[in-house]
ZALUM-292672 format. One record per residue (C-alpha): residue in one letter; x, y, z; residue number from 1. Coordinates in nm, 2 decimals. Layout:
! ZALUM-292672
+---------+--------+--------+--------+-----+
! residuo !      x !      y !      z ! num !
+---------+--------+--------+--------+-----+
!       a !      X !      Y !      Z ! NUM !
...
+---------+--------+--------+--------+-----+
//
This chain:
! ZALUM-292672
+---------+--------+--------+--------+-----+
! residuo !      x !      y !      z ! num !
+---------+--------+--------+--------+-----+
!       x !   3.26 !  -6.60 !   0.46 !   1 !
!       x !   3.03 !  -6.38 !   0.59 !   2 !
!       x !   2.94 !  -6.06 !   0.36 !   3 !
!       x !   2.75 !  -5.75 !   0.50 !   4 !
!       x !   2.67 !  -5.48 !   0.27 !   5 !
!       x !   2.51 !  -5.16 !   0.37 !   6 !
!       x !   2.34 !  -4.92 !   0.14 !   7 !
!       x !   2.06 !  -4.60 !   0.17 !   8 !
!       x !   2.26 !  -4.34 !   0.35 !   9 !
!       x !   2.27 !  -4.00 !   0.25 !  10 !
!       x !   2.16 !  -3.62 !   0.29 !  11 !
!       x !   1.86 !  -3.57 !   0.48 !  12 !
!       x !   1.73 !  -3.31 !   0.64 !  13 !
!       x !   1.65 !  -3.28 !   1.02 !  14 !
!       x !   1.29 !  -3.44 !   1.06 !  15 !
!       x !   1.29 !  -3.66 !   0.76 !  16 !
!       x !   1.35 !  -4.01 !   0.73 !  17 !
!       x !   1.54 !  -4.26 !   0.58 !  18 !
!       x !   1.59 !  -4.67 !   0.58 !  19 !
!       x !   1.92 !  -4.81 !   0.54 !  20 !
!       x !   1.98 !  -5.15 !   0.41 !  21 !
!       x !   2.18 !  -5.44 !   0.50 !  22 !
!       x !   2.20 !  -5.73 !   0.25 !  23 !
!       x !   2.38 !  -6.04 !   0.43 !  24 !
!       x !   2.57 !  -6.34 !   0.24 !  25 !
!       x !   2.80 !  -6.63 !   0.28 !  26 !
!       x !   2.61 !  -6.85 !   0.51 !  27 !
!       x !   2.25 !  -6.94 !   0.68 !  28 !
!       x !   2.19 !  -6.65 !   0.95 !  29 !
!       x !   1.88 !  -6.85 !   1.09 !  30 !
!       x !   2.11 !  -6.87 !   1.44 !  31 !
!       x !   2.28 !  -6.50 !   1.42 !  32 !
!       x !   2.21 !  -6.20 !   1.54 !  33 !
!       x !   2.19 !  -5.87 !   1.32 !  34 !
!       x !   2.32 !  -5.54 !   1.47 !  35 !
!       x !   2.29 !  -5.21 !   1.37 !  36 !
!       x !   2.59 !  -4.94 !   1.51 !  37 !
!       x !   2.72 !  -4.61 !   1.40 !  38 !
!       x !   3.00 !  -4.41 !   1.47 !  39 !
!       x !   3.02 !  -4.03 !   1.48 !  40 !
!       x !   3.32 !  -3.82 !   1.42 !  41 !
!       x !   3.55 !  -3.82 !   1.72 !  42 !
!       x !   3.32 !  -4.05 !   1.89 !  43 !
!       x !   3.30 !  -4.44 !   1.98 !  44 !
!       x !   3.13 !  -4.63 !   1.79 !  45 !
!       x !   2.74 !  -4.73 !   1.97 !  46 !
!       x !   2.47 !  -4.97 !   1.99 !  47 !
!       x !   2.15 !  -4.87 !   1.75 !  48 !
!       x !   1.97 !  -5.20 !   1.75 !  49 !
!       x !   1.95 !  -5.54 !   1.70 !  50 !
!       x !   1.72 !  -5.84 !   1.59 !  51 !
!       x !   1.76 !  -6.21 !   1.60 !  52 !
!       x !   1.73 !  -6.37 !   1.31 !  53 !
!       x !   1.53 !  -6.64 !   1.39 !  54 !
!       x !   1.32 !  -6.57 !   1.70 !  55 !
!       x !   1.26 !  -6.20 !   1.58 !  56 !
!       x !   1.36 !  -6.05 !   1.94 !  57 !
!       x !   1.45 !  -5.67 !   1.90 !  58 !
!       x !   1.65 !  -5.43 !   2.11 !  59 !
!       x !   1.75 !  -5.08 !   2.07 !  60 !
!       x !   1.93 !  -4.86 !   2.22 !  61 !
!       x !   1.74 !  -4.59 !   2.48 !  62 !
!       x !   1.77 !  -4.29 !   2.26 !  63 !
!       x !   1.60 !  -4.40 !   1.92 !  64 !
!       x !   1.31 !  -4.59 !   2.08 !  65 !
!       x !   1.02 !  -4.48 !   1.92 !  66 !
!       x !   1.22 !  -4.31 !   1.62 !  67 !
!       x !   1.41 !  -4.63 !   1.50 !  68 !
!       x !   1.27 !  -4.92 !   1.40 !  69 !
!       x !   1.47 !  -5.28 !   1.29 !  70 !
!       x !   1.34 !  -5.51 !   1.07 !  71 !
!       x !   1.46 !  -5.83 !   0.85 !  72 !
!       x !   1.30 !  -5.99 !   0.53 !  73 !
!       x !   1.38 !  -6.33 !   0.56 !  74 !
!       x !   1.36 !  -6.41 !   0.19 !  75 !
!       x !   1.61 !  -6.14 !   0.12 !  76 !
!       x !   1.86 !  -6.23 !   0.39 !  77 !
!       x !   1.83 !  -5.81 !   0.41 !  78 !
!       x !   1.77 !  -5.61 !   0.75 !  79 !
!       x !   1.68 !  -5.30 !   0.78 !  80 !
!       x !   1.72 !  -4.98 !   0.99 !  81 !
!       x !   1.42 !  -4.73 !   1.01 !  82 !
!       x !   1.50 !  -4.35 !   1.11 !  83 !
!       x !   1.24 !  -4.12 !   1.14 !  84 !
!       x !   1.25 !  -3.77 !   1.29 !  85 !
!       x !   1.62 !  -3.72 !   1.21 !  86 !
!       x !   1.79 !  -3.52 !   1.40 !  87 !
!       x !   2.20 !  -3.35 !   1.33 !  88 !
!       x !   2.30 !  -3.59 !   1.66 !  89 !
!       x !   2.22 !  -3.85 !   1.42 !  90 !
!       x !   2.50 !  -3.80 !   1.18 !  91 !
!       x !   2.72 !  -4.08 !   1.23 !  92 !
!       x !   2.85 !  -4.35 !   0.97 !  93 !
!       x !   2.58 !  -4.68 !   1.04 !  94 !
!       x !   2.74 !  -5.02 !   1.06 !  95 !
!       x !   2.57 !  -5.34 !   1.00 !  96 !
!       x !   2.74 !  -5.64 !   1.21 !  97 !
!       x !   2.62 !  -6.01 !   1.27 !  98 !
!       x !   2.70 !  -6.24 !   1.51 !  99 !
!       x !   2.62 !  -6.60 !   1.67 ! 100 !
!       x !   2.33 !  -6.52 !   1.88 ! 101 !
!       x !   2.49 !  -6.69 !   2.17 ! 102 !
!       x !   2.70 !  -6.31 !   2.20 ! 103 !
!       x !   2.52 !  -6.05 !   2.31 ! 104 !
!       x !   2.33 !  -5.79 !   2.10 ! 105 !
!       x !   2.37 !  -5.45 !   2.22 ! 106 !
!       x !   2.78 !  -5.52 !   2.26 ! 107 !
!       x !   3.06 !  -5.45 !   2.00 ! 108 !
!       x !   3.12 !  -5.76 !   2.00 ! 109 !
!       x !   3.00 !  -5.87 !   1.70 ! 110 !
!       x !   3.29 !  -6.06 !   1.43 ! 111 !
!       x !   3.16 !  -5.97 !   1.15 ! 112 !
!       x !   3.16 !  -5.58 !   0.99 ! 113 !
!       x !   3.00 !  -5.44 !   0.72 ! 114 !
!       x !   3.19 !  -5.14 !   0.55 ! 115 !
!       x !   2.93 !  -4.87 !   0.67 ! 116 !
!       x !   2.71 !  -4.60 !   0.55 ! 117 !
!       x !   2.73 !  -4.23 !   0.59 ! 118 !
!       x !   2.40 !  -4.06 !   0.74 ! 119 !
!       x !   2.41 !  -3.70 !   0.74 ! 120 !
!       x !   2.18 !  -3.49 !   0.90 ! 121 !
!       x !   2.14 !  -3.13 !   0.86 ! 122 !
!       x !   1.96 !  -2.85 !   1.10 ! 123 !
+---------+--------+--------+--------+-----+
//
């Protein structure tokens, strides 16, 4: 069974940075995909980013190219989400999914769900 655990939310101030951290378990992720989502009060949840585990192809979502960046350490079975010049709009609880890579990336599609982390932002 597929575990997803997210971890490095917190309290940051608009303009400052912070990586949040997804440590995956419960099976070989070399054909999955890794997703990165967040939902904000009131709102949908949306597509931040993704990155195939095996083939390294990345995609984001329009508005944080250039301020978010995805990543994976392979040896850690851990991906990572990048935030830099923060802003309140970012405030949102940040979801780490995974799916067969066969779905696609930007979608809410993914099956599996990790419990989220809270990213707050303040002006």
């Amino acid at each position: 069974q597929v575990q997803l655990v997210e971890s490095g939310g917190g309290l940051v101030q608009a303009g400052g940075s912070l990586r949040l951290s997804c440590a995956a378990s419960g099976r070989t992720f070399s054909d999955y995909v890794m997703g990165w989502f967040r939902q904000a009060p009131g709102k949908e949840r949306e597509f931040v980013a993704a990155i195939s585990w095996s083939g390294g192809s990345i995609y984001y979502a329009d508005s944080e190219k250039g301020r978010f960046t995805i990543s994976k350490d392979n040896a850690k079975n851990t991906v990572y989400l990048q935030m830099n010049s923060l802003k309140p709009e970012d405030t949102a609880i940040y979801y780490c999914a995974a799916q067969n890579s066969r779905g696609k990336a930007t979608s809410n599609g993914y099956n599996n769900w990790g419990q989220g982390t809270q990213l707050t932002v303040s002006s």
